[in-house]
N, C-alpha and C positions, 0 to 999 in steps of 0.2 A: 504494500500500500504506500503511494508517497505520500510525501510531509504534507500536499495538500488538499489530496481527499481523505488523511487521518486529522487535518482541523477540524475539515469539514462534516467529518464523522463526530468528534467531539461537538460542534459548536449546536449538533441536533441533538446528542444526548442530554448535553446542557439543558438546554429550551424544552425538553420536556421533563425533564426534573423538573425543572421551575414553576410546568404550568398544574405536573400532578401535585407539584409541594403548595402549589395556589392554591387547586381547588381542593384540598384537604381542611386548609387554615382556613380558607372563603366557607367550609362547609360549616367548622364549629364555632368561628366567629358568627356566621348568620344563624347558629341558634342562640350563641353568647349574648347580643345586642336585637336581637328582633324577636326569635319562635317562644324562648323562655321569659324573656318578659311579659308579650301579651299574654302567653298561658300562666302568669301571675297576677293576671288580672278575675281569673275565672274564677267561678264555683269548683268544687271539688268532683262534681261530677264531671262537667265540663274538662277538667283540668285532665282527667285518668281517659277519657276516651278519646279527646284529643292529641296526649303521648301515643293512647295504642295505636290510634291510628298510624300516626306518626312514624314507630315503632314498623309496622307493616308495611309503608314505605320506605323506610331506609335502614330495619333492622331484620328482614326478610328477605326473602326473592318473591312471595305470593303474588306479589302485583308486575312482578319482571325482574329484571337487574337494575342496581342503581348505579350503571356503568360510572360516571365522576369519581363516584364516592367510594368504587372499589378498586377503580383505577389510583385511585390517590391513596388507598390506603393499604393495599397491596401491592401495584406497580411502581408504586411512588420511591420503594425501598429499593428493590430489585434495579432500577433503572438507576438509580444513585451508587449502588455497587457497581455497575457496567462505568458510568460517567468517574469511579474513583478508579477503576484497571486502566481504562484509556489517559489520564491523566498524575498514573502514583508518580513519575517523575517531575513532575509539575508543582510548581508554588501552591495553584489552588486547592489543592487536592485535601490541603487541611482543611480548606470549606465547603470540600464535600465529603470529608469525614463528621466534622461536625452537624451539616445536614443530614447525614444518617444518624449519626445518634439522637440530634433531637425526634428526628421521625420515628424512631424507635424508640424514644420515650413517650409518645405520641400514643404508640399501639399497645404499649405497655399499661400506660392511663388508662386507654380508654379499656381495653381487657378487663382490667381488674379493678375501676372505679365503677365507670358509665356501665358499661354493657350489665354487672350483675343489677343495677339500679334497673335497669330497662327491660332487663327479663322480667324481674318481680312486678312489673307493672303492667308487662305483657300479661303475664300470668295471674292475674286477677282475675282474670274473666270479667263478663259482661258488666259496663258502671253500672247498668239497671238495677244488678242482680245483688251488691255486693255494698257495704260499707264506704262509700267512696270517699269519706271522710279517712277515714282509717288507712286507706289504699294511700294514700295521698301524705299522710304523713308516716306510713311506714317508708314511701318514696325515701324520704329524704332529700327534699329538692332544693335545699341549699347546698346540701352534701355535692349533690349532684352539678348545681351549677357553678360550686368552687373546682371542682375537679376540671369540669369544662372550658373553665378559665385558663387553668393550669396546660390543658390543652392546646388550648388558642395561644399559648405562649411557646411552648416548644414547636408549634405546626408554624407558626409565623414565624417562629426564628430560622427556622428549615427554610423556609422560603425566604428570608432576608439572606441567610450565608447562600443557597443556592442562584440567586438573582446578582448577589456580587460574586463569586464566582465566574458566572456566567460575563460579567463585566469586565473582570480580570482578564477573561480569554478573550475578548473582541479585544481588548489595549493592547497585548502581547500579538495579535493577527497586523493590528497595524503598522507595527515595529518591525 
């Protein structure tokens, strides 16, 4: 391969790290600042059918694949380790190790805060049928939306180190 269909290979691996590590961080900032607020404005029935649902789009396949959101949170690693072999000689490479780690702290959170938060809410069954008061504060939805936070800090730092990176490599292309 020459030196400049191997930038050029780099400078696409780049660019979609960048845009799977976007749409990762774009997914849990937009429940960070919009989905979790308004469903803190609800009743508690309200609140429990609206996660399930929720929950059934983006914690299932029932309704399809939610291609962004699996692309980012599975391809998003995968292609960061391709983007860290093409580049381990390279300056940047430290900021696509650091981009992995935060992504992998990322899927780490969400494993073992969010997801068991979101089963047990899944797992309620019908709001009609059930205490949805109780549902609702076994949640633990502060619990949940600190962790979420935490999220949106390691997903957005992935995508800050991978977007400079990415910038590092256009500076070095024009030199």
């Amino acid at each position: 391969m020459t030196e400049n269909s191997m930038s050029k290979a780099r400078t696409i691996v780049l660019f979609v790290a960048v845009l799977l590590a976007g749409t990762l961080a774009g997914f849990f900032l937009t429940y960070a600042f919009t989905i979790m607020p308004g469903l803190e404005t609800t009743d508690d029935r309200t609140f429990v059918e609206a996660f399930q649902g929720l929950e059934r789009m983006f914690g299932t396949f029932d309704y399809g694949y939610n291609w962004p959101v699996l692309f980012g949170y599975l391809g998003g690693p995968l292609v960061m380790v391709v983007a860290i072999a093409l580049n381990r000689s390279r300056p940047i490479v430290w900021w696509l190790v650091a981009a992995l780690v935060l992504t992998i702290a990322t899927i780490v959170i969400t494993s073992a805060f969010n997801v068991p938060l979101n089963n047990e809410i899944k797992a309620a069954g019908d709001p009609n049928m059930m205490d949805a008061v109780q549902v609702r504060a076994d949640f633990r939805e502060s619990w949940w939306r600190a962790w979420n936070l935490v999220r949106c800090a390691t997903s957005a730092g992935a995508f800050v180190c991978l977007g400079w990176a990415l910038f590092l490599h256009g500076q070095t292309m024009k030199n």
